[in-house]
Legacy VTK file of the C-alpha trace (Angstrom):
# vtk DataFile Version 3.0
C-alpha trace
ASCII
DATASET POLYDATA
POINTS 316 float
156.431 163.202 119.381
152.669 162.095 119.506
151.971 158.921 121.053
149.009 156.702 119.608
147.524 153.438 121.614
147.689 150.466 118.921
147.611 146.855 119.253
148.879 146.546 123.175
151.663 149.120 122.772
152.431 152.815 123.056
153.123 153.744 119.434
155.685 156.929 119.621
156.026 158.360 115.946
157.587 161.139 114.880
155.185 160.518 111.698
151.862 161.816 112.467
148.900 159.943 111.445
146.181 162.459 111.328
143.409 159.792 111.297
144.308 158.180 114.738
143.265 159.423 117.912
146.444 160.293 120.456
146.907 158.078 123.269
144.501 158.765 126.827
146.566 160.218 129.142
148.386 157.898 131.420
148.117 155.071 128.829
150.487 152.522 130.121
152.357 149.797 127.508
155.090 148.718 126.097
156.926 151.301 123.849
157.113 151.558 120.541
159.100 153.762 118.478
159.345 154.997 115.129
162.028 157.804 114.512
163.198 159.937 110.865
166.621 158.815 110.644
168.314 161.687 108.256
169.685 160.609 104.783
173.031 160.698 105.212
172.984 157.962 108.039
170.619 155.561 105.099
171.425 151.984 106.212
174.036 149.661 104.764
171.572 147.001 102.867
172.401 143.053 103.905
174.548 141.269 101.336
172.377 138.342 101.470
169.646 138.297 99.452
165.866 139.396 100.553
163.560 136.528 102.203
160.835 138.043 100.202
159.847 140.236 97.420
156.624 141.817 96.480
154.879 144.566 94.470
152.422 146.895 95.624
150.487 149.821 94.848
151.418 150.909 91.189
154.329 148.787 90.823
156.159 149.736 93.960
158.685 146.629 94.936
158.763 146.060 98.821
161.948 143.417 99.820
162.293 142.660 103.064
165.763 141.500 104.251
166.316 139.234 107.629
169.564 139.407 110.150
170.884 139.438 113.868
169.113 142.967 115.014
165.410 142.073 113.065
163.804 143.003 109.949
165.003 145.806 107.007
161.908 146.562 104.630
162.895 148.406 101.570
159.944 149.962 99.684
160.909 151.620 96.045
158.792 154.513 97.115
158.112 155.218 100.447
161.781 154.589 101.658
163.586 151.594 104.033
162.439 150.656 107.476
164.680 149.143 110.575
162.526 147.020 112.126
162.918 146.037 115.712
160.281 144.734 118.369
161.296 148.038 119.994
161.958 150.344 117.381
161.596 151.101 113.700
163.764 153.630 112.385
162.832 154.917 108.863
164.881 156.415 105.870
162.664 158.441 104.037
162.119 157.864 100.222
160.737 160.076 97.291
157.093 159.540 98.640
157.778 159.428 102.137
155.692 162.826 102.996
152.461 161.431 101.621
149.807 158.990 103.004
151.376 155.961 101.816
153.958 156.030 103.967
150.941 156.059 106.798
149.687 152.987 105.311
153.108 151.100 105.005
153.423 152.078 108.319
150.422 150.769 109.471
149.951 147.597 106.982
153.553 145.951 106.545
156.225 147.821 108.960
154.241 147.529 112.411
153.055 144.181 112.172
157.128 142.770 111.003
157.773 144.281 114.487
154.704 142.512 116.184
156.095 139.238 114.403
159.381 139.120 116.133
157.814 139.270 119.345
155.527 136.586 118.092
152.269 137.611 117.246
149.784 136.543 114.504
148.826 139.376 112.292
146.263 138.336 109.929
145.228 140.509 107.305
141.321 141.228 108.613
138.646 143.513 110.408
137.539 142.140 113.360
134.765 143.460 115.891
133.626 142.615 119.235
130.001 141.346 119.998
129.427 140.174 124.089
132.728 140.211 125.240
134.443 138.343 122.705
135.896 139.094 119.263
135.167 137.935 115.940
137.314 138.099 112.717
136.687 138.984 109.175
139.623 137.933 106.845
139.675 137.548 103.198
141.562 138.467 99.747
141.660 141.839 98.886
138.225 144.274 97.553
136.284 140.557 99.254
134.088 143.460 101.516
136.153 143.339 104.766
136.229 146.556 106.051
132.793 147.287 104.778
131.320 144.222 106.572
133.537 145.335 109.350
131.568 149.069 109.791
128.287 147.277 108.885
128.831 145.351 111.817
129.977 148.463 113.968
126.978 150.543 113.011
124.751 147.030 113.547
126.238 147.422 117.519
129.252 145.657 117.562
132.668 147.512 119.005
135.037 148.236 116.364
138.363 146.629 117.213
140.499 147.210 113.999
140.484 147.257 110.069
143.262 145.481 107.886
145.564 143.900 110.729
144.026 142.153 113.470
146.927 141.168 116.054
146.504 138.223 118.123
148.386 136.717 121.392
148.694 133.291 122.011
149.136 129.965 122.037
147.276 128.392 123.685
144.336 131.008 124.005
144.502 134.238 121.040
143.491 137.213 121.973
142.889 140.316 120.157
143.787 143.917 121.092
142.732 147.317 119.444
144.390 148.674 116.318
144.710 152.171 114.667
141.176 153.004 115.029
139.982 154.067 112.127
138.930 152.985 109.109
139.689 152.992 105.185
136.606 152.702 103.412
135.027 152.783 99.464
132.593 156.271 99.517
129.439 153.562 98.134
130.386 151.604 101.342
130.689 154.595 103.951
127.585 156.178 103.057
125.647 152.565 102.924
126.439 152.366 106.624
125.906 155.906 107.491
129.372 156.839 108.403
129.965 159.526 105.577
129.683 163.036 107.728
132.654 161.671 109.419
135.089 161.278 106.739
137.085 163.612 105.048
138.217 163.889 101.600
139.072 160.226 99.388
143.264 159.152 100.061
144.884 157.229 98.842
143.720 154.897 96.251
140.350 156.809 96.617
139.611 155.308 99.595
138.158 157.516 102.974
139.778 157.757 106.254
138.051 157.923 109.647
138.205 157.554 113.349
136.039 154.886 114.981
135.203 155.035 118.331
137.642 154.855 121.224
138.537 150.623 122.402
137.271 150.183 126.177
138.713 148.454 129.141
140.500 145.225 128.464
140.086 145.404 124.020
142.900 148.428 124.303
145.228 146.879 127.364
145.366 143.108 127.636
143.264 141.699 124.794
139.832 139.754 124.596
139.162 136.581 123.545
138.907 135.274 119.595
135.329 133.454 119.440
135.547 132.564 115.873
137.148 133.621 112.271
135.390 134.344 109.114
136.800 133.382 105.564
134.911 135.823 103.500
133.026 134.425 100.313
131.540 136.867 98.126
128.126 135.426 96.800
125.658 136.136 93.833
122.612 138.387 95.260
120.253 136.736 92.952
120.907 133.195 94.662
121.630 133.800 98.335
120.285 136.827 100.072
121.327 136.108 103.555
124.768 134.902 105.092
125.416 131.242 105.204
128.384 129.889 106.919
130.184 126.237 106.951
132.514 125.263 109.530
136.335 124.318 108.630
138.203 121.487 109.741
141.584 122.083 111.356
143.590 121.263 108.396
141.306 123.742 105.913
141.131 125.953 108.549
144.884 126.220 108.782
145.304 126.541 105.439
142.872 129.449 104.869
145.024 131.027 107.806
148.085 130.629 106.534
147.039 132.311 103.557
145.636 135.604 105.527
148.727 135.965 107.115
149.672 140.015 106.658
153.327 140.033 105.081
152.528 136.682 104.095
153.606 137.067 101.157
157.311 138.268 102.004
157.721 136.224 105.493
160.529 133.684 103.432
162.838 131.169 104.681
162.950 130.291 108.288
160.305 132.459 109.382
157.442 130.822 107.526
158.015 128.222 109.738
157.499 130.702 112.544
154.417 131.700 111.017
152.785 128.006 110.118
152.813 127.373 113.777
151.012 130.539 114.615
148.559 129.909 112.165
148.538 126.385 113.069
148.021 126.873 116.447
145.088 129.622 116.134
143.499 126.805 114.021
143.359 124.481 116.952
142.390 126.628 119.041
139.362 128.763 117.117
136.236 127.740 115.328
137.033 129.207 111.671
134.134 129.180 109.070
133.561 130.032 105.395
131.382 133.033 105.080
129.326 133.387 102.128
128.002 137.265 102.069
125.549 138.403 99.283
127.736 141.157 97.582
125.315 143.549 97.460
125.572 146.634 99.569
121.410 147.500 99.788
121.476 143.863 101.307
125.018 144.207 103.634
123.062 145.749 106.723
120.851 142.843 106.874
123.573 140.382 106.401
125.386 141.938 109.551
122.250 142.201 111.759
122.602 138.790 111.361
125.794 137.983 111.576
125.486 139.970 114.716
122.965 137.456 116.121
124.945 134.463 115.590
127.317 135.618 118.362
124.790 138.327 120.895
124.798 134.957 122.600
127.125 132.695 124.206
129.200 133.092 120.756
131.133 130.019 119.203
134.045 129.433 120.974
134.709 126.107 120.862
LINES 1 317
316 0 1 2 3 4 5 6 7 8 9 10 11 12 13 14 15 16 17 18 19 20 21 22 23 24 25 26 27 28 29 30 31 32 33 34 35 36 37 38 39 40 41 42 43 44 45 46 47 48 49 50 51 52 53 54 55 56 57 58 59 60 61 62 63 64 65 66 67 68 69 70 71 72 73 74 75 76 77 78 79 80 81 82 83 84 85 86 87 88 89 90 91 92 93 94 95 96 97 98 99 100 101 102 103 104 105 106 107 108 109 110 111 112 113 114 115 116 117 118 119 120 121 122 123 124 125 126 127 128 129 130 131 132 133 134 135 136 137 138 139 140 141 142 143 144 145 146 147 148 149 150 151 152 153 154 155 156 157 158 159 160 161 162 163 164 165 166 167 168 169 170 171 172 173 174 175 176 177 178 179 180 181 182 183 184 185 186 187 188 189 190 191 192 193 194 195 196 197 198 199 200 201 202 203 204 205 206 207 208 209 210 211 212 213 214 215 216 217 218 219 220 221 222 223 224 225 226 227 228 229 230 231 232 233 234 235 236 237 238 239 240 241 242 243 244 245 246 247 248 249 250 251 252 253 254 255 256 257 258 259 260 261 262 263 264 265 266 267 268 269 270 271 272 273 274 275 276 277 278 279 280 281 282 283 284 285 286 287 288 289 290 291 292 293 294 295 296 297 298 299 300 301 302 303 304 305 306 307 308 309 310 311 312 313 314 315
């Protein structure tokens, strides 16, 4: 069973992910597990009805279902999870062999299982620049993993695309995620990270490994310096990146509304998560980003991004 290093834990799958790097040796944390339960065993589903209800993909329906032993994520495609803080055990379902079940994996079923031991997961890139980290959040196809690797290839330390997993109160901290990326083609070339990719995925997108996280980034976490709402702006008006500080309230808000699972995190846990969010708020400088959206212009924009924090950075 390979073991992978992501977000502060030992990640033991028997589903490989191809695109992540296996743990160092002697790599330390708290286990993880996901195990192939076989079909006959498939889970009795909750009579009570799901928390929350989504669609993804091509109109795939996720439900996610709450009770005593954690979370039960049912996905009309990729199959049903058993979610534990420990453990995820997963039925498979008629496109369980294929990538999306990687990126289920990866974007909804881990972080439910970083939740219940009480963790933000916020639906964002993030990088480090001098010893602290800054986040990149934002609706979906707003640039963030492409700002991300811009910022990566402009000398920042890539610390993880799509979740970003943060400790706290009263101090978040960020640790490495999957390593790797999932990027556009137009956007991996721009930043000159196309000889490393292999074929489009899913949803045409390219997967790649970025480099290995160093010293504390991939144990005990660094430091959140500040969090970026991304605004996409006309070229032909603003050529350079202009941010505008949030109040607590706003910055809350815009939070809130990044929160990965968001969406499906019903009844008593969005309480759980408005104090996360809440509390991150107080305790980071959050800002409205405005980036041109223009990809001949994006490695300029991140040089200077990169500036704003080469310094003493913006923690408050």
């Amino acid at each position: 069973m390979p073991d992978y290093e992501v977000f502060g834990r030992l990640f033991r799958s028997e589903l490989p992910f191809p695109e992540v790097a296996p743990a160092p040796a002697g790599a330390a944390h708290p286990p993880l597990t996901l195990r192939v339960a076989p079909p006959e065993r498939f889970p009795e589903m909750p009579a009570a009805p799901p928390i929350g209800e989504t669609t993804v993909g091509k109109g795939a329906t996720v439900r996610l279902f709450r009770d005593a032993s954690g979370f039960l994520l049912q996905f009309s495609d990729t199959g049903t999870f058993r979610i534990s803080e420990k453990e995820i055990v997963w039925w498979p379902g008629s496109d369980g062999a294929s990538e999306a079940a990687r990126v289920d994996v990866k974007g909804r079923v881990i972080p439910l299982a970083l939740h219940l031991g009480g963790t933000l997961c916020l639906h964002a890139g993030a990088v480090m620049i001098a010893g602290s980290v800054i986040a990149l959040t934002g609706p979906k196809r707003v640039g963030k993993s492409t700002l991300t690797a811009s910022l990566v290839a402009a000398g920042a330390e890539f610390v993880t695309d799509d979740v970003l997993a943060l400790s706290g109160p009263p101090e978040p901290k960020a640790v490495s995620g999957f390593g790797s990326f999932r990027l556009w083609v137009d956007s991996a070339k721009q930043v000159s990270l196309s000889s490393a990719y292999s074929e489009p995925g899913l949803g045409g997108k390219l997967n790649v490994r970025a480099a290995e996280p160093t010293g504390l980034l991939a144990r005990e976490g660094v430091p959140l310096a500040a969090v970026y709402l991304l605004r996409p702006a006309d070229p032909k008006i603003m050529e350079t990146p202009k941010r505008q500080r949030l109040s607590e309230r706003d910055a809350a808000v815009a939070l809130l509304g990044s929160v990965k699972n968001g969406e499906i995190l019903g009844g008593d846990e969005q309480t759980r998560v408005f104090e996360l969010a809440s509390a991150c708020a107080r305790a980071v400088a959050c800002y409205e980003l405005a980036v041109p959206r223009d990809l001949d212009l994006l490695s300029h924009a991140a040089e200077e991004i990169f500036a704003w924090h080469s310094g003493s950075g913006d923690r408050k």
